[in-house]
Kinemage of the C-alpha trace (Angstrom):
@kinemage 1
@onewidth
@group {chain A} dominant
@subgroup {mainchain}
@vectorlist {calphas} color= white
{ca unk a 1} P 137.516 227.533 240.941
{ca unk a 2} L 137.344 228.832 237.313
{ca unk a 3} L 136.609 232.135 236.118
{ca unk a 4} L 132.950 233.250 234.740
{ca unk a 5} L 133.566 234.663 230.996
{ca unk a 6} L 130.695 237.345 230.215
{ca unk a 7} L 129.041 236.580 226.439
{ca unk a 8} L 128.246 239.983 225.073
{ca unk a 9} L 124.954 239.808 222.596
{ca unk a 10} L 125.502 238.787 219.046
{ca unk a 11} L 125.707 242.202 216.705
{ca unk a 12} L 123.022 240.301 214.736
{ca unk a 13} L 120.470 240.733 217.054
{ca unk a 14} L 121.935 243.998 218.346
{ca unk a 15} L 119.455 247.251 218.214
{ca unk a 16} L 120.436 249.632 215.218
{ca unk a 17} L 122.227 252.351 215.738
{ca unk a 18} L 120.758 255.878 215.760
{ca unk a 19} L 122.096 258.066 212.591
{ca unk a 20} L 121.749 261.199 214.704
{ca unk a 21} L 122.234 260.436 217.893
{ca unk a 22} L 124.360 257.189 217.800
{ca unk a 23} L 122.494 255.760 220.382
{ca unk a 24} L 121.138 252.034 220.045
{ca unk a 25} L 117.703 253.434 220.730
{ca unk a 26} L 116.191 252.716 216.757
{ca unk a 27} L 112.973 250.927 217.001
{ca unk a 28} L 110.598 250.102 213.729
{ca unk a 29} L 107.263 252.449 213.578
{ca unk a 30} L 104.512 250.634 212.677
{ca unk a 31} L 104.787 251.838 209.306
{ca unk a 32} L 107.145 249.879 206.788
{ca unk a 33} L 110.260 251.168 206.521
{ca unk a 34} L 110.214 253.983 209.040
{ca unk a 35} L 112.148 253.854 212.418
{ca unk a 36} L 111.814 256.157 215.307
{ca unk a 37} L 115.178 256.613 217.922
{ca unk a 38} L 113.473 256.617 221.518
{ca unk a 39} L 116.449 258.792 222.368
{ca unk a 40} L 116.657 262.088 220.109
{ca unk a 41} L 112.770 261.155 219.002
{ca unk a 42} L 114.477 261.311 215.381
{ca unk a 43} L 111.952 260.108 212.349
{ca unk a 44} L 114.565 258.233 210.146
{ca unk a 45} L 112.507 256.195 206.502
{ca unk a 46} L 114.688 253.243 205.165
{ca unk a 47} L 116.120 254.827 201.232
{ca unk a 48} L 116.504 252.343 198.788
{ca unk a 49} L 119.079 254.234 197.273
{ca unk a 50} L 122.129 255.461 199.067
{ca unk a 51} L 122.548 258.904 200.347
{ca unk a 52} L 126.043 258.655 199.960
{ca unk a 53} L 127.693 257.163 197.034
{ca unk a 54} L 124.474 256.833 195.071
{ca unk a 55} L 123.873 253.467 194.677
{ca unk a 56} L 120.389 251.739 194.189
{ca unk a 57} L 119.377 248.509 196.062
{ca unk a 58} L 116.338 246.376 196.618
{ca unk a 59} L 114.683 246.741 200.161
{ca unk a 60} L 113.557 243.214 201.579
{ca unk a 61} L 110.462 243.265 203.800
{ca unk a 62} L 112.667 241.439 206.245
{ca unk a 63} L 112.136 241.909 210.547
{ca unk a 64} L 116.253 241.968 210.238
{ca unk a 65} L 118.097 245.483 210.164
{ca unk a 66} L 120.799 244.302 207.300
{ca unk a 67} L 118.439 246.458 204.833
{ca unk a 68} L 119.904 249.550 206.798
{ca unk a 69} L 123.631 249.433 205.444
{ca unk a 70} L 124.939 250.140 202.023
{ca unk a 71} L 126.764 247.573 200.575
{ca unk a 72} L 128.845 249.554 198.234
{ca unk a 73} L 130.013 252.064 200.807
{ca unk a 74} L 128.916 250.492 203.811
{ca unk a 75} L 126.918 253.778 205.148
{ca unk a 76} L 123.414 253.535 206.780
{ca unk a 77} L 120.649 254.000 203.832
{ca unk a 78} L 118.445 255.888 206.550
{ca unk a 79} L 117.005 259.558 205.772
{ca unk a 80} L 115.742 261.696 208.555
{ca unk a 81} L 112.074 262.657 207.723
């Protein structure tokens, strides 16, 4: 008899990662742009400028989290509230 290979979950569909905790606990408030980690209970607003490098970008009103990563530096464009 074969073996049974596990699939692990795409990391598209994969729940953000905390930037406090590190947890995969992030979950969208019900306002725009704000998350809420069910872990720490950190507030966390989506920055549509980096708080890293600097660098400006557009925010799409997408359901997706690729809004949450710089693309210059590649840091998370979260800011705790």
């Amino acid at each position: 008899m074969g073996t049974i290979a596990l699939m692990s979950e795409p990391e598209s569909t994969a729940e953000p990662e905390c930037p406090g905790c590190g947890q995969r606990w992030l979950r969208a408030t019900s306002l725009p742009g704000r998350y809420r980690c069910v872990y720490c209970l950190g507030r966390y607003e989506l920055r549509s400028d980096c708080p890293s490098c600097g660098a400006h970008s557009t925010i799409a009103r997408m359901s997706d989290t690729a809004n949450m990563v710089c693309r210059n530096c590649g840091s998370t464009t979260l800011r705790r509230v």
